[in-house]
C-alpha positions in Angstrom: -21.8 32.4 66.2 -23.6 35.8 65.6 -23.7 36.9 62.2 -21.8 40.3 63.5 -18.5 38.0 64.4 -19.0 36.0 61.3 -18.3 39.5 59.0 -15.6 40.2 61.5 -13.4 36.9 60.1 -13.8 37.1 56.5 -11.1 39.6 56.2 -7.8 38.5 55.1 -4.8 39.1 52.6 -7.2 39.1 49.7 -7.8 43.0 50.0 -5.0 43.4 47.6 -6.1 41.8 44.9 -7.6 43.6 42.2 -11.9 43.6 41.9 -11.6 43.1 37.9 -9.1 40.2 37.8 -10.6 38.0 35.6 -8.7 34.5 36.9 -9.8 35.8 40.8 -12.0 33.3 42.4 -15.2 34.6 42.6 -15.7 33.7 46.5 -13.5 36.4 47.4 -16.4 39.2 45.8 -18.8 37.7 48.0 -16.9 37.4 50.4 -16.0 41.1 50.1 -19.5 41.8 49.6 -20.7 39.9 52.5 -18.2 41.7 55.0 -19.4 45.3 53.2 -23.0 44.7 53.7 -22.7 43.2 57.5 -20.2 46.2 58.0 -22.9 48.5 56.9 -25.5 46.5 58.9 -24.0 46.7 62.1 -23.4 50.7 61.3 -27.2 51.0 61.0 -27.6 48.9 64.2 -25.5 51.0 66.5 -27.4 54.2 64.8 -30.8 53.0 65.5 -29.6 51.8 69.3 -28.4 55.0 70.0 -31.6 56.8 68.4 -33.5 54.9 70.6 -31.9 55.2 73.3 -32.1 59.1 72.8 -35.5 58.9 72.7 -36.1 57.1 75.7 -34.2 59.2 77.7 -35.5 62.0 76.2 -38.8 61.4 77.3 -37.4 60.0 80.8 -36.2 63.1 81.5 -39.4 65.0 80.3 -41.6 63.1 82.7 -39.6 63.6 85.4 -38.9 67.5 84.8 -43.2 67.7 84.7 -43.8 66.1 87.8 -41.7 68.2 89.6 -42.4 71.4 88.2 -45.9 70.5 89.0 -45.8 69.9 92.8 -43.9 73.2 92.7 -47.1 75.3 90.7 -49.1 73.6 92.4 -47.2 74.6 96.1 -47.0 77.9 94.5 -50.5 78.1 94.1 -51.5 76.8 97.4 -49.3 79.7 99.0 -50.6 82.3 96.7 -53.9 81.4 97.2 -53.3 81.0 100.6 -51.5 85.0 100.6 -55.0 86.3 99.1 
């Protein structure tokens, strides 16, 4: 089991309780703290996917865009050369 399903299940009727009762087990603040760090965790994963994912693209598209406007200077040129 990833550790992205495991802070899915620790979630339960505990979320009621109060953080400063003193005769509170103290497994249910780690637990609490577990699920808040892997929640945040998996928020930073899914940033930095989609960052990189941007930037791949990104740069995809950028190679693409030169090549063609390249064969079409360079076609350009040829003609205009070609006019002269």
């Amino acid at each position: 089991m990833s550790w992205v399903q495991a802070a899915s299940l620790v979630q339960g009727p505990e979320e009621e309780r109060d953080v400063f009762d003193e005769e509170a087990d103290e497994s249910l603040l780690v637990q609490r703290e577990w699920r808040s760090h892997m929640q945040r965790r998996v928020k930073e994963g899914y940033r930095d996917g989609i960052d990189a994912g941007k930037a791949v693209t990104l740069q995809q598209g950028f190679n693409q865009g030169y090549k063609e406007g390249a064969e079409v200077i360079i076609n350009y040129g040829q003609l205009r050369g070609t006019l002269r």
